[in-house]
N, C-alpha and C positions, 0 to 999 in steps of 0.2 A: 652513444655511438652514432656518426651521421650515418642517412641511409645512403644508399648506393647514386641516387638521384642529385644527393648532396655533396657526393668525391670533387667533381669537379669543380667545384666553387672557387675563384682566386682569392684570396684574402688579402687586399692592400695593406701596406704597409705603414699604416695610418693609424693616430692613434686619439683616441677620443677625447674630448678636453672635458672633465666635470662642470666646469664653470659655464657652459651652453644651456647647463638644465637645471634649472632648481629644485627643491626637496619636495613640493606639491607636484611633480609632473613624474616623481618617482614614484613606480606603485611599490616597490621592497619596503622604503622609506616610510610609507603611510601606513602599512602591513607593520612594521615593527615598530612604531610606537603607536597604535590605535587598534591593535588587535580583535578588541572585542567589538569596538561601535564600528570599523570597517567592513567585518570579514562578514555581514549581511548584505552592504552596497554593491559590494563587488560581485554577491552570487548573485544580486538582481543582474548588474549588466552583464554576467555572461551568461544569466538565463534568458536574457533580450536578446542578446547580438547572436549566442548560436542555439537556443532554445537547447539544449542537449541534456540540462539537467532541472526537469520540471520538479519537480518533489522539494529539491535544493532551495529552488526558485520560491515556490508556494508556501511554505514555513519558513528559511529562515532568510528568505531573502524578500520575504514579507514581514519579516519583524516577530512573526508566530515559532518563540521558543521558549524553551521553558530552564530554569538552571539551579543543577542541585549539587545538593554536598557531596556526593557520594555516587559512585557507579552506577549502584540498585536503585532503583526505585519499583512503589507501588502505588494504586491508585483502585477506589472501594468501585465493585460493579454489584447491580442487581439484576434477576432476569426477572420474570413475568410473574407475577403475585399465583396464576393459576396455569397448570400443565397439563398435557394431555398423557396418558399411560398407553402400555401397551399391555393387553390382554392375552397372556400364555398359554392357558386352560381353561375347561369349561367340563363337569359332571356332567354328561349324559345332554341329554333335549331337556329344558327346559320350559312349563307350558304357562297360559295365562293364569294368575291367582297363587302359583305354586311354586315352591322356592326352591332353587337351585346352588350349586356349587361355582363359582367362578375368580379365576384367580388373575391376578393383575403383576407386572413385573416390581411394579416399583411399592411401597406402604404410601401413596400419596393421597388415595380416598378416604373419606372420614364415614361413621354409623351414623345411618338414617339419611343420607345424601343419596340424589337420584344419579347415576351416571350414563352415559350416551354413547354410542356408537357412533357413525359418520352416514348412516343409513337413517336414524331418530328413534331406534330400538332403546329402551328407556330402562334402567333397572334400579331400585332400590334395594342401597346396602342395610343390611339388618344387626350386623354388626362391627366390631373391628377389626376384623381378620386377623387369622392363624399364618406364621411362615411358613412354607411347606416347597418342595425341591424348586418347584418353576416361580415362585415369588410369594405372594400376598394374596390367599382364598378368603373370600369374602362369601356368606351367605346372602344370596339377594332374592327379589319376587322382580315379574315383572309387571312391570306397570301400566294400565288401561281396564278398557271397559272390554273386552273379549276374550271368554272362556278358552279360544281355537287360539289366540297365538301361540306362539311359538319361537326361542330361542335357539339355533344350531352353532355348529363349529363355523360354518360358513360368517355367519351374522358377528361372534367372538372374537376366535383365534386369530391373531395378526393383524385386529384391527384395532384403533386409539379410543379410549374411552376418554371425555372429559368430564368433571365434577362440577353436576349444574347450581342446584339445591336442596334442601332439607324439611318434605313437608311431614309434618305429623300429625297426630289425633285433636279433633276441637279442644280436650280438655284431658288431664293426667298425662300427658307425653312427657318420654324422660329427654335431658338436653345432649346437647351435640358435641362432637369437639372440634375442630379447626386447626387449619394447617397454618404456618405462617412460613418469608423467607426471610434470610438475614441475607447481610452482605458478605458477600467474597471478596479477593483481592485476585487484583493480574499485576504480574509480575514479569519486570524486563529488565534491561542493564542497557548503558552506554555501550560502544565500542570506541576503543584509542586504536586510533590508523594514524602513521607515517609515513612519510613519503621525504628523499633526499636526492641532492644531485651534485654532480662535482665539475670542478674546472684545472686543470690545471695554467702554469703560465701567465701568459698576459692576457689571454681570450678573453674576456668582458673587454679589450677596447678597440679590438680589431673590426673593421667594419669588412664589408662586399661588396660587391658590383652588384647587387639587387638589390630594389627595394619590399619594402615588409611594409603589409596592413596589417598593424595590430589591433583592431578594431578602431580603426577609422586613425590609426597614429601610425603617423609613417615613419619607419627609422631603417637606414640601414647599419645600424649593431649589430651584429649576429646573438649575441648575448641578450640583446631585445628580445628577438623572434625565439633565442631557445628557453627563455624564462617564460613568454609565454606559451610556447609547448608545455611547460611543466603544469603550470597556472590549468593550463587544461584537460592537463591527462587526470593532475588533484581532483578537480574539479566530479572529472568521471570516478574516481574512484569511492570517492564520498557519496555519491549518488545509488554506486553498485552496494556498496555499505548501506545506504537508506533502503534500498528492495529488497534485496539478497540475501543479506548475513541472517545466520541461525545460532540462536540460542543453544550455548554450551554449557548451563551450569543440571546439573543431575537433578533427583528427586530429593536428594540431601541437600541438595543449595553450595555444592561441591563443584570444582574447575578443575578438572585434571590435565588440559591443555595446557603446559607451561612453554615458558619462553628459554629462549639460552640463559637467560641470569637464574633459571629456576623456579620465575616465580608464574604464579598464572595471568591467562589472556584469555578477558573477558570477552564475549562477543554477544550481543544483542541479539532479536530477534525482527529483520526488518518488516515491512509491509507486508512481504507473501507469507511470510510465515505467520503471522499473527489474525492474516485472516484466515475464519473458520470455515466458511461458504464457498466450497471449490464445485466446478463441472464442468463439463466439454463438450464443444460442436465440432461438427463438421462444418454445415453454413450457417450462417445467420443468419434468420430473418426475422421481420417485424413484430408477429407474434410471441416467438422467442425473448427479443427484446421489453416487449410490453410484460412477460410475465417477470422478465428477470428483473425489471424495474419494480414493480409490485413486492417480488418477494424481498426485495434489499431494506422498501421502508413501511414494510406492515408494522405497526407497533409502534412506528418512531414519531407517533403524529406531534409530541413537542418538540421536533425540530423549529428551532424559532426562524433559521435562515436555509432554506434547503437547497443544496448544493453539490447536488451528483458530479465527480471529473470520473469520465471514461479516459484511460492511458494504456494506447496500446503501441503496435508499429506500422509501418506502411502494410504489412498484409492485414492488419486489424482493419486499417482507417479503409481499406477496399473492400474488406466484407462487412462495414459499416455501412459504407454509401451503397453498393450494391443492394442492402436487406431496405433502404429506406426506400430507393427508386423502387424497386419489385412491387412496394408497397404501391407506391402511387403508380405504377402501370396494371394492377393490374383491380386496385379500389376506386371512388367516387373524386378521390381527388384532384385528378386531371381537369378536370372540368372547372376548378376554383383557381389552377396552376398558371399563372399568365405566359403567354406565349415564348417569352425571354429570360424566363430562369434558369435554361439551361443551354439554349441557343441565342449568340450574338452576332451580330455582323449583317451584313446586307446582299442580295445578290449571290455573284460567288465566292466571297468573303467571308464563310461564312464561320463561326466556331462551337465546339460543342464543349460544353465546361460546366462548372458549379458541383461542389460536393456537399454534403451535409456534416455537421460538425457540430448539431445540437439536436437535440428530440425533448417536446414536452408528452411529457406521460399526462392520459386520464386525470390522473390522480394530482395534476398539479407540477408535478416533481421534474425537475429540466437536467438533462442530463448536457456536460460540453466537453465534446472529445479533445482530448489532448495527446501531438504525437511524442510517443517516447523515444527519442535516437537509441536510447541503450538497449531497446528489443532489436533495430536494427543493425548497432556496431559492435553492440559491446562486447565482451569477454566471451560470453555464453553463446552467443551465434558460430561463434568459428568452430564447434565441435554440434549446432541444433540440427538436428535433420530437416529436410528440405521437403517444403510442401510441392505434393506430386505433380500439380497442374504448374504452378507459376514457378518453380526452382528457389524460392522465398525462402529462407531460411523461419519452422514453424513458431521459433521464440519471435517472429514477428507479430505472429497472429494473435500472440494473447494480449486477453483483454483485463483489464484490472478496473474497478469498481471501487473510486473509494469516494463517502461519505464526506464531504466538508462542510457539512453544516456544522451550527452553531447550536449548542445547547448548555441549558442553566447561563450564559454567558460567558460561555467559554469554545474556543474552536475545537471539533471534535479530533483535528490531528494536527500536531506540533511537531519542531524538532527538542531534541533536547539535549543538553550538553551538561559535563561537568564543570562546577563552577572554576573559574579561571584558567579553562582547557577548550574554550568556544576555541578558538583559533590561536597557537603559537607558534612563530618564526623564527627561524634566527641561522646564524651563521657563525661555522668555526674557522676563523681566518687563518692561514698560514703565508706564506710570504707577501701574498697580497689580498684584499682585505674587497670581497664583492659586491658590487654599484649596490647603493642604496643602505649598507651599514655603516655606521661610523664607528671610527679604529685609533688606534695609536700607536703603540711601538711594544706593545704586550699582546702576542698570538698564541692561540692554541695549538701549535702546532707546528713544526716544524718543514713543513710540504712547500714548496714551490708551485703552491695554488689553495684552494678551497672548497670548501662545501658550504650547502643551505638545506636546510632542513624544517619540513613542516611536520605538525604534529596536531592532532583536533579528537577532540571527545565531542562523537554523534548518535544520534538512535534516533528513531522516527516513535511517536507513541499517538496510536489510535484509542481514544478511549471506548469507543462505541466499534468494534473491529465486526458485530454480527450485522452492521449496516453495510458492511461491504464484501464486494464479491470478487474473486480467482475463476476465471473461461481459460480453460487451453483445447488451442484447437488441437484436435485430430485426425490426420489422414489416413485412410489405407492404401 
C-alpha cells in the first residue's frame, strides 16, 4: 500500500523498454539464478550503504556460514575441568585439630582434598560424604598449626568452597578419587522466514516524475524504488530473526507451534537468547566497563584472535562515550590527551566533536562499538518505554557483548543455513511476468499481475555464548 506522502505521485504514461538494461544490471535476475554465491554480496553492500544490519553483515556477508542437512543442529561444549560449590550447612563451631560436619550443595569434592573458602579458611575432607536434605555432608578437620581457630556459620554458609588438593601421610596413606567432566551438547535450530509482495497490472513499467537513489543507481521505475523497499525491509527482518527469535522446541525436542497446513514451525534461538550472562545499569562508567570486559574473558586465554564487538543503539553509543570522557576528565589522562582530540577549528570557529568507539582493556582485549539501527527503529522500539531523561526509547540503551574471536580455527559466531535454503526467490507469474524473471506463455495463475516471494533458512550460532554479555539499561 503507498503511504499517504506517496498519493500524490503522477504516473506517466510511459512504458519502460527491457532492451535499455541488461541481465547483470538486474539485481532479481542475478538473485535467481545465483542464489547461493549472491545472497552474501548483496548483504555486504547493504551492510555498507545503510549499516542497518550488522550481525547480517559480520557472518554471512563475510562469508562466515556454516550449512546443514537438517534444521537441528548440535555442537560438543566443555566448561572448566574444576568448580567452585556452595556451602548449605555446617554442625555446630568448629575448632583447630577437631572435626566437624559440613555440607556442600553439590557431590563435586573428593576424600582427603583440602577445600577453601574466599577468606583462605582451609578444610580437609576425611571422607566421601553422605546425601542428606541440604546436599553433600562431608566430615572434615581444619587445617593449620592453631589450637584457637575456629570455623562459624559466618566463615561456611553461602560462601564457595573450591577443591585445591590432596595431602596425606609420609607413608601407609589410602588413595584418592577424582572428578572428571565429559562433554555436553547445545542445542539450536534454523528458523525458515518468508516474506512476498504483489503487483497487480502493468506497474513494473510505469515510471514518475521523481527520481530514486537506489544506492547510488538512479532510476525513475517506481518498481525500482518499491523492490528495493522490499530488498530492505527482508533485509531487517532477517536481522530481528538473527537477535530475537526464541527457541520453541520443549524439553522432549517437541514443536507444538504449527502452521495452517498443520505441520510445525521451527524457530531458533537468536543472540539474546543464547546468551547466559545478563545484567543492568543505570549509567555506565569506566570501571563498570573494565570489570565487565574482565569478566567476559576470564578463562578464555586461547582465544587465538580476540575480538570483542559492543552493539548497541544511539542511547548505548552516548552512555559509551560519556563513561569514557568521565574517565579522562576526571583520571591522569588529560595530561597525555593532545589539545585537538576533541576540539577543532581556530579562533571562533571553533568545534567540539570526537567520540570513542573502541577501548583496550588491561588485559589486552579491544573492545569496537558497533551502532545497531534495529535497537533504534526496529519493531520492538514502537511499544519500549522511554528513558526518563533523554525521551530515547530504553531498547536503545542496550548493550550486547559478543565474543568474535577465533578459536581452535574456527570463528566463535557464524550464520547458519539449511542446505539449499541459504537464500530462494522466485516468482508466480500471472498475466504478466515480473522484471528480472524469465517467462513464456505457461503462468501460474490466472491474476492480472503477480507476485515474488523470498524465503531463507537462518540462525546465528555462538559456540562460545559464556564469552558474551546482555546490559539492559534501567531507569526509574
Amino acid at each position: 500500500m503507498a503511504s499517504d506522502n506517496l498519493k500524490n505521485l503522477r504516473l506517466y504514461q510511459d512504458y519502460w523498454s527491457e532492451g535499455g538494461m541488461t541481465d547483470e544490471n538486474n539485481l532479481s535476475n542475478a538473485l535467481l539464478t545465483q542464489p547461493d554465491v549472491l545472497s552474501p554480496v548483496l548483504t555486504h553492500l547493504a551492510g555498507r550503504e545503510d549499516k542497518r544490519f550488522p550481525l547480517s553483515f559480520l557472518t554471512e556477508g563475510m562469508g562466515v556460514t556454516k550449512e546443514l542437512n537438517d534444521t537441528q543442529y548440535q555442537f560438543p561444549v566443555i566448561g572448566r575441568l574444576n568448580k567452585a560449590v556452595l556451602c548449605t550447612d555446617i554442625a555446630g563451631t568448629g575448632y583447630g585439630f577437631s572435626t566437624l560436619k559440613i555440607t556442600f550443595k553439590d557431590r563435586w569434592f573428593n576424600k582427603f582434598y583440602i577445600v577453601e573458602n574466599p577468606d583462605g579458611t582451609q578444610i580437609r575432607l576425611q571422607d566421601e560424604g553422605v546425601q542428606v536434605e541440604k546436599g553433600w555432608q562431608y566430615t572434615g578437620i581444619i587445617m593449620g598449626p592453631d589450637f584457637d581457630a575456629k570455623v562459624t556459620n559466618n566463615d561456611t554458609i553461602g560462601k564457595m568452597f573450591v577443591q585445591t588438593f590432596a595431602p596425606v601421610a609420609i607413608s601407609g596413606s589410602s588413595g584418592t578419587t577424582s572428578n572428571w567432566v565429559s562433554p555436553s551438547k547445545v542445542s539450536n535450530q534454523t528458523t525458515m522466514i518468508r516474506k512476498g509482495y504483489q503487483y497487480e497490472g502493468n506497474a513494473p513499467n510505469k515510471v514518475v516524475n521523481v527520481e530514486f537513489d537506489l544506492g547510488g543507481r538512479k532510476s525513475k521505475l517506481w518498481w525500482d524504488f518499491e523492490e528495493y523497499q522490499h530488498f530492505l525491509r527482508w533485509q531487517e527482518e532477517v536481522e530481528y530473526n538473527l537477535w530475537y527469535s526464541k527457541y520453541n522446541r520443549d524439553s522432549n525436542g517437541l514443536i507444538h507451534n504449527m502452521d495452517s497446513n498443520g505441520k510445525p514451525i521451527p524457530i531458533g534461538a537468536g543472540a539474546i537468547q543464547q546468551i547466559p550472562n545478563k545484567n543492568q545499569y543505570t549509567f555506565m562508567t569506566a570501571s563498570k566497563m573494565k570489570n565487565i570486559i574482565r569478566d567476559i574473558f576470564y578463562g578464555a586465554s586461547d582465544a587465538q584472535k580476540v575480538q570483542i564487538d559492543l552493539f548497541t543503539g544511539l542511547g548505548g553509543l552516548d552512555e559509551w562515550d560519556t563513561a569514557m570522557k568521565s574517565e579522562i576528565a576526571s583520571g591522569t589522562y588529560i595530561k597525555n590527551t593532545p589539545a585537538n582530540a576533541f576540539i577543532s577549528g581556530t579562533g571562533s570557529n571553533l568545534r567540539l566533536g570526537g567520540y570513542f568507539t573502541s577501548y583496550q582493556h588491561i588485559d589486552g582485549h579491544v573492545i569496537t562499538v558497533r551502532h545497531l539501527p534495529l535497537f533504534d527503529h526496529g519493531a520492538k522500539v514502537l511499544n519500549s518505554p522511554k528513558h526518563p531523561k533523554t525521551g530515547l526509547p530504553l531498547e536503545s540503551y542496550k548493550m550486547i557483548f559478543l565474543d568474535r574471536s577465533t578459536y581452535d580455527g574456527e570463528p566463535n559466531i557464524y550464520m547458519v543455513h539449511q542446505k539449499g535454503r541459504q537464500l530462494l526467490r522466485w516468482a508466480v507469474a500471472g498475466a504478466t511476468i515480473p522484471p528480472g524473471f524469465s517467462g513464456n506463455s505457461l503462468r501460474a495463475t490466472d491474476i492480472d499481475g503477480a507476485s515474488v516471494h523470498f524465503m531463507k533458512s537462518a540462525g546465528i550460532a555462538i559456540r562460545r555464548a559464556t564469552n558474551c554479555l546482555y546490559l539492559e539499561c534501567v531507569r526509574q
